[in-house]
C-alpha positions, -999 to +999 in steps of 0.1 A: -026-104+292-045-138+288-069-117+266-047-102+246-028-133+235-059-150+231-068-120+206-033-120+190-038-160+184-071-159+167-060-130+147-028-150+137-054-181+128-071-154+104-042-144+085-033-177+080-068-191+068-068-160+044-036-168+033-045-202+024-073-196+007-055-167-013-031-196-024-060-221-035-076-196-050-047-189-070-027-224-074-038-243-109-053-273-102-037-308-121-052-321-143-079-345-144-072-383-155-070-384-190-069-348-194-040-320-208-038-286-192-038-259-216-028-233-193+005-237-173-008-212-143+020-192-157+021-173-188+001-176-217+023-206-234+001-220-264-027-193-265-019-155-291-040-125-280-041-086-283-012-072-265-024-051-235-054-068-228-043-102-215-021-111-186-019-138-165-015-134-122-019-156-093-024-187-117-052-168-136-058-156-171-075-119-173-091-103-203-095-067-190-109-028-205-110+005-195-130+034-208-094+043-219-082+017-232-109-004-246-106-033-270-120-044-299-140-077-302-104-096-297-102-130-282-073-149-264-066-179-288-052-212-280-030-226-312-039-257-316-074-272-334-096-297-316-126-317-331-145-337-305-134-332-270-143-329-232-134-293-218-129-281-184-127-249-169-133-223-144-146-183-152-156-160-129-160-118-136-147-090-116-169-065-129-208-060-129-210-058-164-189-075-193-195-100-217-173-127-228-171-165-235-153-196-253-152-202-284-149-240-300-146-256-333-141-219-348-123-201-371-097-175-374-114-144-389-084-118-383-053-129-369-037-087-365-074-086-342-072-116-328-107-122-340-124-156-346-158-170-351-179-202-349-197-221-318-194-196-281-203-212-249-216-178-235-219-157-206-220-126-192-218-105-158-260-099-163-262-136-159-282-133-186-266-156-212-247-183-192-254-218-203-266-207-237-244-217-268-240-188-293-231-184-337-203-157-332-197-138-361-220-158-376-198-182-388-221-213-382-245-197-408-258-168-386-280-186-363-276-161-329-281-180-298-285-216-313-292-232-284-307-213-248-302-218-214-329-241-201-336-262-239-323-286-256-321-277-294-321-297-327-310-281-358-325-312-386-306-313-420-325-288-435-314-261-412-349-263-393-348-255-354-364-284-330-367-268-291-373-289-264-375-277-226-351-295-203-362-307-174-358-268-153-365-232-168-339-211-178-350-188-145-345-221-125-307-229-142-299-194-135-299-200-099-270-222-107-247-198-118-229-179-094-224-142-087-197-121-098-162-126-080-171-166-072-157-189-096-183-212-118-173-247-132-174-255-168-180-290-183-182-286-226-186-315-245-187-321-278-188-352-298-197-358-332-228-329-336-243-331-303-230-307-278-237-304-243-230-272-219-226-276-181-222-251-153-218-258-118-228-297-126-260-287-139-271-291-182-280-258-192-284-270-227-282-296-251-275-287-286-278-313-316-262-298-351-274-318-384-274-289-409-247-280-433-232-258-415-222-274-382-188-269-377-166-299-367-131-282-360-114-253-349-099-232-321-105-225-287-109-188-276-117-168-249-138-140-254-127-097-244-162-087-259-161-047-275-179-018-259-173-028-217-154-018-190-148-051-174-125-078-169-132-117-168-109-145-159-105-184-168-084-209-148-079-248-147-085-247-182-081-287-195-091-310-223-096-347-231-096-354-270-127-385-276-115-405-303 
């Protein structure tokens, strides 16, 4: 009998420890001094996306696609513009492949598709393109991956690209980023033209924007890339506006 309570007790402690962690996992966290949540834990107060293809559970934002019901390149948007700013958040996917990220300082492109363009902190389920800052939709004057995991990239007046190697490869960052299913930690600044992507507490890059088409305002959006079956999710999603 002694055995069997013993037994029924531990297995009573691991429900409860599972349960607890289910709950952290899926309570939002408050806010950090100084900062505004732009995502209640909720619903998806303040943000406009695709119908069908966003939902919110367990204090989590989900972009899914099927085979059968895949999307276009649609993106979750949150309403209001922001120029300079600090930005939290947390992504992780559920998938082994997809491809998503968020978008800053961009533009509305086609509000029936939810579609915008302009600066993308990236990543994908590869792990291929975390850390790296991207010109989607080549709004920011079609410069692709303007600044990659691992560097730290000028672009001069003159439009004229300037790499430098931070202080790890981009094979060495990569390491930082976890797997699929754990969460990863997001840290975006930017301030004036200098912008500065951080994962886990660790700079993967460093971008500097001096030419004429830096963009200095815009939306936020979260990225449900075309052509996957996947689904990625954002959490503790906060900002601080630097004045």
């Amino acid at each position: 009998m002694k055995s069997r309570l013993s037994l029924f007790a531990a297995g009573l402690a691991i429900f409860a420890f599972a349960q607890s962690a289910r709950a952290e996992d899926s309570a939002p966290a408050a806010p950090s001094s100084g900062f505004k949540s732009l995502f209640n834990g909720k619903d998806l107060t303040g943000w406009d996306g695709l119908e069908g293809f966003w939902t919110v559970k367990d204090g989590v934002i989900s972009g899914s696609e099927t085979k059968e019901h895949a999307a276009p390149q649609t993106f979750l948007i949150y309403k209001e513009p922001f120029s300079d700013f600090e930005l939290h958040y947390k992504y992780r996917f559920t998938t082994p492949a997809g491809n998503s990220g968020v978008q800053f300082r961009s533009k509305v492109l086609d509000p029936k598709q939810h579609r915008v363009g302009g600066y993308q902190a990236d990543c994908d389920a590869g792990l291929g393109y975390d850390g790296s800052i991207y010109d989607e939709a080549s709004v920011a004057g079609g410069r692709g991956t303007m600044s990659n995991r691992g560097e730290k990239t000028t672009w001069d007046p003159a439009g004229k690209r300037h790499n430098e190697p931070l202080d790890k490869s981009a094979g060495d960052f990569r390491k930082f980023v976890n797997k699929n299913g754990e969460w990863n930690d997001v840290s975006l600044v930017a301030n004036g033209n200098h912008v500065v992507y951080s994962i886990n507490g660790h700079v993967m890059t460093d971008l500097t924007d001096e030419s004429s088409k830096a963009q200095k305002e815009g939306v936020i959006g979260l990225q449900l890339h075309a052509g996957f079956v996947m689904e990625i999710q954002y959490k503790d999603i906060e900002i601080k506006e630097l004045k």
